[in-house]
C-alpha positions as CSV (number, residue, x, y, z in Angstrom):
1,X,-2.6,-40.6,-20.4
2,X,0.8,-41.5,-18.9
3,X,4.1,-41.2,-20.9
4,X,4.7,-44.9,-22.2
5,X,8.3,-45.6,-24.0
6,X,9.9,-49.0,-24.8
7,X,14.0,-49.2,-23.2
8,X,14.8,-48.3,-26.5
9,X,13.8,-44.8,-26.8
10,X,16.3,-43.9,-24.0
11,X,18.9,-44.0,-26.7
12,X,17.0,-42.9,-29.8
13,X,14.6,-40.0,-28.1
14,X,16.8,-38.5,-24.8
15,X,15.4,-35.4,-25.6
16,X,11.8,-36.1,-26.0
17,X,11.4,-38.5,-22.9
18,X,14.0,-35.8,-21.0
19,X,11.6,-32.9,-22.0
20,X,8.5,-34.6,-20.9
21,X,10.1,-36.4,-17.5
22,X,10.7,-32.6,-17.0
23,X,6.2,-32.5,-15.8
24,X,5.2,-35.8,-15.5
25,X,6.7,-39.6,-14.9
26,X,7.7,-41.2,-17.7
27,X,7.1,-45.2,-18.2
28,X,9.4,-47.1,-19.5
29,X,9.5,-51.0,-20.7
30,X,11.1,-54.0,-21.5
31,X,9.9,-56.4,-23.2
32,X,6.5,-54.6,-23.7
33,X,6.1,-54.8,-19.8
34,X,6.4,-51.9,-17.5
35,X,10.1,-52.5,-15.9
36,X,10.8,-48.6,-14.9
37,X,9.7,-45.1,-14.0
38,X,12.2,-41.6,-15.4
39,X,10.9,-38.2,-14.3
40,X,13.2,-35.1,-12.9
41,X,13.6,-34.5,-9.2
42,X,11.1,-31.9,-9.4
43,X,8.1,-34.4,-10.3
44,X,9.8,-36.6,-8.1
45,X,9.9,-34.1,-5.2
46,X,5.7,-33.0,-6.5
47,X,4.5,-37.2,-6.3
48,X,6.2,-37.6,-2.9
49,X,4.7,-34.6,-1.5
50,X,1.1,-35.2,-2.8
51,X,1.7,-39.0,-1.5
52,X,2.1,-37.5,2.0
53,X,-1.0,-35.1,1.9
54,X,-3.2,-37.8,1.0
55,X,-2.1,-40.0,3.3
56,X,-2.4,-37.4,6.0
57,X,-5.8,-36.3,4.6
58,X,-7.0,-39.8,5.0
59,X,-5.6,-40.3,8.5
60,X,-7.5,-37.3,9.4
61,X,-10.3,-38.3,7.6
62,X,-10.3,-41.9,9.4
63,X,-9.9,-40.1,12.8
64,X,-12.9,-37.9,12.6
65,X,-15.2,-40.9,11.4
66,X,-14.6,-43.0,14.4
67,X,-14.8,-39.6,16.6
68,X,-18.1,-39.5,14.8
69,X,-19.1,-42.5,15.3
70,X,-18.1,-42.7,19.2
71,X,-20.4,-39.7,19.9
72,X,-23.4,-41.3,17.7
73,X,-22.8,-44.1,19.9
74,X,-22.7,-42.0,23.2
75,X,-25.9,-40.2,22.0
76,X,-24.3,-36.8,21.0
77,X,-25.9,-36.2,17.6
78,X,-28.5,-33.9,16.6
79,X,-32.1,-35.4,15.5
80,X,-32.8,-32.6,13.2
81,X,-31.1,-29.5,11.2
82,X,-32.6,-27.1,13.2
83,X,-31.4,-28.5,16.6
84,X,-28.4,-28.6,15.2
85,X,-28.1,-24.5,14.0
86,X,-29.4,-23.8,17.7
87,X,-26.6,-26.1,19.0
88,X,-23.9,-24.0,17.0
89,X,-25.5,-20.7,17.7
90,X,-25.0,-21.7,21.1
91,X,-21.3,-22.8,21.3
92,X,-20.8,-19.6,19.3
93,X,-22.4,-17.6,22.3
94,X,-20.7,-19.4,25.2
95,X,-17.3,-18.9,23.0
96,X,-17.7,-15.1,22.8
97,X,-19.2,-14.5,26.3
């Protein structure tokens, strides 16, 4: 469950919402509505750098459906499991011929 503090607590509990911003983002509102994020540059650094690898996971991802998809489309698929082991077993043998 995220870290959820009112403006407020930034005076009256440094220490607590310093000491947790230290692993995770902290929450913090105005109001009762969310208004701002604290965390350290360290969880700051870990979100950014998770953001990117997902991102680049999905573009991957994205990029080997529609490859997929182009060669069910140009008939390169396999109609069964065992046509496709003999297909791998031999790529493998051309590769180490």
């Amino acid at each position: 469950m995220p870290a959820i503090y009112p403006s407020t607590a930034l005076k009256n509990q440094q220490r607590e919402i310093k000491a947790i911003a230290d692993n995770e983002i902290v929450h913090i509102t105005e109001n009762g509505w969310g208004k701002y994020v604290f965390m350290s540059e360290d969880v700051l650094k870990r979100t950014v750098e998770q953001a990117v690898e997902d991102a680049l996971y999905e573009k991957r991802l994205a990029g080997a459906l529609a490859e997929s998809r182009k060669d069910f489309e140009e008939g390169r698929f396999y109609s069964s499991r065992d046509e496709m082991l003999a297909a791998v077993a031999e790529r493998r043998e051309a590769l180490h011929a």
